[in-house]
SERO-4910 file (N, C-alpha, C, O; in steps of 0.05 Angstrom, whole numbers):
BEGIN
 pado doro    nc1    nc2    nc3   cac1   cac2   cac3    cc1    cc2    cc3    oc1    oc2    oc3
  Unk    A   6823    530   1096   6800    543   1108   6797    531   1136   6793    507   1138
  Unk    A   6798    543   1155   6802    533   1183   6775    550   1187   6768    571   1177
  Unk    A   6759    534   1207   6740    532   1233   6754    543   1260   6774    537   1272
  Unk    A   6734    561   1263   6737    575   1279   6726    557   1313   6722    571   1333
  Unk    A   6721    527   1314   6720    515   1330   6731    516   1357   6717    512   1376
  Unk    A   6758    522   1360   6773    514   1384   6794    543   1374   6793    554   1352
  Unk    A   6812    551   1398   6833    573   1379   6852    563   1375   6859    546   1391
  Unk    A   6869    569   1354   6887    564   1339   6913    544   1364   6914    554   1387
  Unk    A   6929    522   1359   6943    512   1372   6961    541   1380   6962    563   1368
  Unk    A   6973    534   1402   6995    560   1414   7027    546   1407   7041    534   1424
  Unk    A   7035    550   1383   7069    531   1383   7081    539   1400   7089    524   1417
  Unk    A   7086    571   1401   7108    577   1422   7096    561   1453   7113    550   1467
  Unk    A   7080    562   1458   7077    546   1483   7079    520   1487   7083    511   1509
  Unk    A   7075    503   1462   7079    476   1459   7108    473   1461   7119    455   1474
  Unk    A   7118    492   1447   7157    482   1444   7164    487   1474   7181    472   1484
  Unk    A   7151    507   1489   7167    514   1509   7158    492   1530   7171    496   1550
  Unk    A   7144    474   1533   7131    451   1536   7139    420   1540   7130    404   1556
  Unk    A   7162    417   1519   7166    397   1505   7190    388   1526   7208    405   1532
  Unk    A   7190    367   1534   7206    344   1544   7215    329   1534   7205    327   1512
  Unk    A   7236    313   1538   7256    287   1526   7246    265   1534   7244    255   1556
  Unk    A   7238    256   1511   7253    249   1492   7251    274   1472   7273    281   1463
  Unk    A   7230    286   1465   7213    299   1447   7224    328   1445   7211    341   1461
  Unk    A   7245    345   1432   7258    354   1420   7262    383   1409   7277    402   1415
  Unk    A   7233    377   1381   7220    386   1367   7197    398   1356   7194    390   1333
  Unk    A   7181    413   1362   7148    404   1348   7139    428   1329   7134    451   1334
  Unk    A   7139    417   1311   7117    438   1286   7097    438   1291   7088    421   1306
  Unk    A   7082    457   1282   7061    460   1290   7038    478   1257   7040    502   1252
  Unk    A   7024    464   1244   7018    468   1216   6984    473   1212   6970    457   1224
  Unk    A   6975    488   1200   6943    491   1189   6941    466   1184   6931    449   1198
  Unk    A   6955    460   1151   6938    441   1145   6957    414   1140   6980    418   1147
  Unk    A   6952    388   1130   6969    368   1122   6955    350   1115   6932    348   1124
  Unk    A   6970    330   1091   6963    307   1089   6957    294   1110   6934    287   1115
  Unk    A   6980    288   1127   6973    267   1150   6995    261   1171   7012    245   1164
  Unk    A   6998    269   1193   7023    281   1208   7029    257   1208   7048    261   1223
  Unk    A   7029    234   1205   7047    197   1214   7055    201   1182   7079    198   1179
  Unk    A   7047    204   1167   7059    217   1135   7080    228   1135   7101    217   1128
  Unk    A   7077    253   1146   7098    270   1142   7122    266   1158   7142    279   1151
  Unk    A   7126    247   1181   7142    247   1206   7158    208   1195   7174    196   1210
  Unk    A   7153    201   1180   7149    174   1166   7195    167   1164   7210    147   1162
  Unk    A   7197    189   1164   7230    194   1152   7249    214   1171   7273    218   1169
  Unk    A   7229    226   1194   7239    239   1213   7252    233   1228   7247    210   1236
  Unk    A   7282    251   1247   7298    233   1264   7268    229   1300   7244    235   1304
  Unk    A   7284    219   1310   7268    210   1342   7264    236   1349   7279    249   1334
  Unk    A   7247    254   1369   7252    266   1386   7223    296   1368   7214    317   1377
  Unk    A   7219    285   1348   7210    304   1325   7175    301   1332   7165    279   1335
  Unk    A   7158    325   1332   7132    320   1337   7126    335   1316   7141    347   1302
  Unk    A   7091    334   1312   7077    353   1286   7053    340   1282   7044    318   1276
  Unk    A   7042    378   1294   7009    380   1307   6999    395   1283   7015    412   1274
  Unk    A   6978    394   1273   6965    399   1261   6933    398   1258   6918    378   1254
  Unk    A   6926    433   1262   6898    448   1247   6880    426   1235   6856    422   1235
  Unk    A   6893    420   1229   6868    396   1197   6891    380   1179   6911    387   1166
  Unk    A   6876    352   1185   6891    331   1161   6871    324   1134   6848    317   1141
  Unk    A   6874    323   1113   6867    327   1094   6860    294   1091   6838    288   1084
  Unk    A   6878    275   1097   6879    245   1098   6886    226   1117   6900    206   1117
  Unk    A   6870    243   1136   6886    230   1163   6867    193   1157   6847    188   1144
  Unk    A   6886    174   1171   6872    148   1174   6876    136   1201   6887    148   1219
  Unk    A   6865    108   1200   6875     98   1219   6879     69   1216   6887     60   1195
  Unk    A   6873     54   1235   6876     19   1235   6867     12   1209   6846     20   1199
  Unk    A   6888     -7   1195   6873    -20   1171   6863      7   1151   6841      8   1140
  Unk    A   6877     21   1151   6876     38   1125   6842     58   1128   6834     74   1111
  Unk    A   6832     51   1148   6805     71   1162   6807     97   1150   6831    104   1146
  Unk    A   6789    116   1143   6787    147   1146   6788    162   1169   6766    157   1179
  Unk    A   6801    181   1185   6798    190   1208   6791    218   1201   6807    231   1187
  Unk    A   6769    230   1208   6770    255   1189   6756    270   1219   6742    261   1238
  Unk    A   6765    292   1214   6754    315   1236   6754    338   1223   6771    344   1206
  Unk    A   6729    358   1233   6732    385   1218   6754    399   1220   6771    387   1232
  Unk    A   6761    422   1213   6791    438   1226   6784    450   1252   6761    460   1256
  Unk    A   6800    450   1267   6799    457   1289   6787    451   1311   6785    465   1331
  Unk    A   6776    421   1303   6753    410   1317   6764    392   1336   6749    382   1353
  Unk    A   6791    385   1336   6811    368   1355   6833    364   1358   6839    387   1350
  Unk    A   6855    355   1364   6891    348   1368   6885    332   1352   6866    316   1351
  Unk    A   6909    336   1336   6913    319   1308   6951    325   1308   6965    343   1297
  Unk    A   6958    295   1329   6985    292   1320   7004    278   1318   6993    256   1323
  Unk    A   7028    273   1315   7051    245   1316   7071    262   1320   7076    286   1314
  Unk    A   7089    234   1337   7120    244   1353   7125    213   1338   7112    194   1329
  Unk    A   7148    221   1341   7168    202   1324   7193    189   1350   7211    203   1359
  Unk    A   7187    163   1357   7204    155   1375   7223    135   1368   7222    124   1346
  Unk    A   7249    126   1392   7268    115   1377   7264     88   1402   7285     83   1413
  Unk    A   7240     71   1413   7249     53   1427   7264     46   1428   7280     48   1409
  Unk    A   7273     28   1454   7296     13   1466   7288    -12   1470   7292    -20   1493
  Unk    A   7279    -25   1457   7274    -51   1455   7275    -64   1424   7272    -49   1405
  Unk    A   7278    -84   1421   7275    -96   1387   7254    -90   1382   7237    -94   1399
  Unk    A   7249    -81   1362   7224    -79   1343   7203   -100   1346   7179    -95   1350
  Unk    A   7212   -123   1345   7187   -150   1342   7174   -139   1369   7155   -152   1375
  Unk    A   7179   -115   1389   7166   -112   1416   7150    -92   1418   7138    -84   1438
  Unk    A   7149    -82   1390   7139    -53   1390   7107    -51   1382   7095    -30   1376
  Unk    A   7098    -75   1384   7072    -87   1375   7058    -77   1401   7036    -87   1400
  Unk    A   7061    -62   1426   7057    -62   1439   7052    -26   1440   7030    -17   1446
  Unk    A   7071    -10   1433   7060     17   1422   7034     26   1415   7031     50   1421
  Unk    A   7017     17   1407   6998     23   1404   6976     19   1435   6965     38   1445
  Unk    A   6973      4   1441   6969     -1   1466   6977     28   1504   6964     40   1521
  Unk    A   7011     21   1493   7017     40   1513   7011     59   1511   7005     72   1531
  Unk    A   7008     73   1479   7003    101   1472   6965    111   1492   6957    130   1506
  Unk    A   6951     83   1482   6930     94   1493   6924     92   1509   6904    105   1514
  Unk    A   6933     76   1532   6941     82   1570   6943    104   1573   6928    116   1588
  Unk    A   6968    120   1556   6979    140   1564   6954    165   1557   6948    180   1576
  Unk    A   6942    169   1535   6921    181   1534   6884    181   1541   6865    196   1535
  Unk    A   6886    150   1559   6868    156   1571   6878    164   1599   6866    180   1614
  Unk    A   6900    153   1605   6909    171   1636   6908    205   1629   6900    220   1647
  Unk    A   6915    213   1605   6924    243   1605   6901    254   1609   6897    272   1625
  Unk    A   6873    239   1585   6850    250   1587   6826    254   1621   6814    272   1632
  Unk    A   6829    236   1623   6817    232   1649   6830    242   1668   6819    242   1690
  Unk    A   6864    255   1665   6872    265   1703   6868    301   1688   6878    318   1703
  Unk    A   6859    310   1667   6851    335   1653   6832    341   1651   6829    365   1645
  Unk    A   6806    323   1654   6778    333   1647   6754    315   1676   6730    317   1683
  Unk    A   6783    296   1685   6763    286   1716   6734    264   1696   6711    259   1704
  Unk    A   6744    256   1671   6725    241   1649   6726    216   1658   6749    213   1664
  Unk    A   6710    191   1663   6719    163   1654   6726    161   1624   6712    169   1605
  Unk    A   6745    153   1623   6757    138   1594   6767    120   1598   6783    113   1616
  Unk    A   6756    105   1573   6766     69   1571   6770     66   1542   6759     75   1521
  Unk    A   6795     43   1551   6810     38   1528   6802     12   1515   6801     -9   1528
  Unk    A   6793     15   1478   6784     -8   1462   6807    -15   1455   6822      3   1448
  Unk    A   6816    -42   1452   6834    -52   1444   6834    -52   1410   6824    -74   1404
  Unk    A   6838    -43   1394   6879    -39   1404   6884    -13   1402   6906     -6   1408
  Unk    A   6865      7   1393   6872     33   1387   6860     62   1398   6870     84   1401
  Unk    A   6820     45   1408   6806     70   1400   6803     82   1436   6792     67   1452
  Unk    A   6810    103   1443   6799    116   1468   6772    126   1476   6766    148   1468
  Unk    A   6757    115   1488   6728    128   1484   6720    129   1520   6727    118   1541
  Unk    A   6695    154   1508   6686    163   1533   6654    163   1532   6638    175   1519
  Unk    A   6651    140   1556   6623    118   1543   6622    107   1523   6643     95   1519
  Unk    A   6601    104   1501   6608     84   1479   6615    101   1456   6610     93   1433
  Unk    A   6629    130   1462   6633    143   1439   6660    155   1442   6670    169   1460
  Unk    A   6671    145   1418   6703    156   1411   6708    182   1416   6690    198   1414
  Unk    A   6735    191   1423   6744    211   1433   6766    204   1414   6763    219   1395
  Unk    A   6792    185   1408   6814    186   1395   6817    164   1379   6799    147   1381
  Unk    A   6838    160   1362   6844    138   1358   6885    140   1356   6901    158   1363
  Unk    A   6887    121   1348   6916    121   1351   6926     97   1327   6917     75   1322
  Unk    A   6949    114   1312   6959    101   1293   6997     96   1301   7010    116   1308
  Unk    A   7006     78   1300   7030     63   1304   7042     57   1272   7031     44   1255
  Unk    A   7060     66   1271   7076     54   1239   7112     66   1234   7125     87   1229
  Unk    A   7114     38   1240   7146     32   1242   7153     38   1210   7143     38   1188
  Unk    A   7185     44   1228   7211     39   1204   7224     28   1218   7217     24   1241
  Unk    A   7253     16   1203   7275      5   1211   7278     17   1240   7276      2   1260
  Unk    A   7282     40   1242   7298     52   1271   7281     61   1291   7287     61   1315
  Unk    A   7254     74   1278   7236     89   1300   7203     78   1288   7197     60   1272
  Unk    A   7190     95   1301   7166     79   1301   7155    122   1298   7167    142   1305
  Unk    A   7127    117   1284   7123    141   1287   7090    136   1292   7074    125   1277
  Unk    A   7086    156   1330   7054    150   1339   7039    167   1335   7048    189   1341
  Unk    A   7013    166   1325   6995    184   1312   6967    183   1334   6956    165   1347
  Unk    A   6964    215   1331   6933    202   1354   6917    230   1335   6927    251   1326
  Unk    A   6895    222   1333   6869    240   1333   6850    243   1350   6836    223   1357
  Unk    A   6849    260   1358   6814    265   1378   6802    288   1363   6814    303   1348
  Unk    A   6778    290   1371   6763    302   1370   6747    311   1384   6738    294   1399
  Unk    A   6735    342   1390   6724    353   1408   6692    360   1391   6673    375   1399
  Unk    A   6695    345   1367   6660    349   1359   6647    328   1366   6658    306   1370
  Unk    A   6626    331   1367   6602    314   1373   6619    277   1379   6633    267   1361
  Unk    A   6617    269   1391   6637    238   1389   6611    224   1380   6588    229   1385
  Unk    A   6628    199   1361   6616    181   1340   6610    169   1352   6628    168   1369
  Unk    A   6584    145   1362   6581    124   1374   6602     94   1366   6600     82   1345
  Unk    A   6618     88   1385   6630     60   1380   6612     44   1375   6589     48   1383
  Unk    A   6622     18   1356   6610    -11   1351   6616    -25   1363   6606    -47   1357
  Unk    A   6632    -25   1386   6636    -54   1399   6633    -38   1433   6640    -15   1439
  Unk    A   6623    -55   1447   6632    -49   1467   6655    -46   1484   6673    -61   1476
  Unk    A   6663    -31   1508   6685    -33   1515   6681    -49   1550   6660    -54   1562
  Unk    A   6707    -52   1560   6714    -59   1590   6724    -30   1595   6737    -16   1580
  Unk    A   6716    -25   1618   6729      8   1634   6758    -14   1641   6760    -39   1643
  Unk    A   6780     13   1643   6800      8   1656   6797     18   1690   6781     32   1703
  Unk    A   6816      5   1694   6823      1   1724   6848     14   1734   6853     12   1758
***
């Protein structure tokens, strides 16, 4: 049952979209939990999804959003560095999406360490990181409903 919130993702325009490393992208109503499903996937592989049924986050958290209420997704990468380095993924991921968010909406966004993106003291994303042997697979949720007030404060980036 999808919400008529936001319109439906556009795949064909996402695939036609998609840059290298990144390959691939499904594009699904509904799912368990796209860092779930991408868990066994080769590198280069993405998958956006309508509504997660069990999305989580840090420490086993609930991440839950209505359907259609935000980007709900994971790409599956094959770093070039040893793994013991990849502790750092989570981090870059959300540089990279508060730069994306803020040079797209002209927003301040600042980044809580280690995961959560927020705009003022209220969340906009979070971001999930979870390795295998060969690749690492990055998960982000946002949401475009009402944002939750954060518990901790943040430092603005620079």
């Amino acid at each position: 049952m999808i919400d008529q919130a936001r319109p439906p993702l556009d795949a064909a325009r996402l695939r036609a979209s998609l840059r290298p490393p990144f390959t691939v992208i499904d594009v699904v109503d509904e799912t368990t939990s796209t860092n779930l499903d991408l868990l066994a996937a080769p590198a280069g592989r993405v998958l956006a999804a309508e509504f997660q049924r069990a999305g989580r986050g840090r420490l086993d958290r609930v991440w839950s959003s209505p359907p259609r209420a935000g980007l709900l997704f994971s790409a599956v990468v094959a770093p070039s560095v040893p793994p013991s380095r990849w502790g750092w993924l989570p981090l870059l991921t959300g540089v990279a999406v508060c730069d994306a968010v803020a040079t797209v909406t002209g927003l301040a966004v600042a980044l809580k360490w280690p995961n959560d993106v927020l705009i003022g003291d209220r969340k906009l994303a979070g971001i999930l990181v979870q390795a295998t042997a060969t690749t690492a697979v990055i998960g982000s949720g946002s949401t475009s409903a009402p944002l939750r007030p954060s518990c901790r404060s943040t430092r603005q980036r620079h």
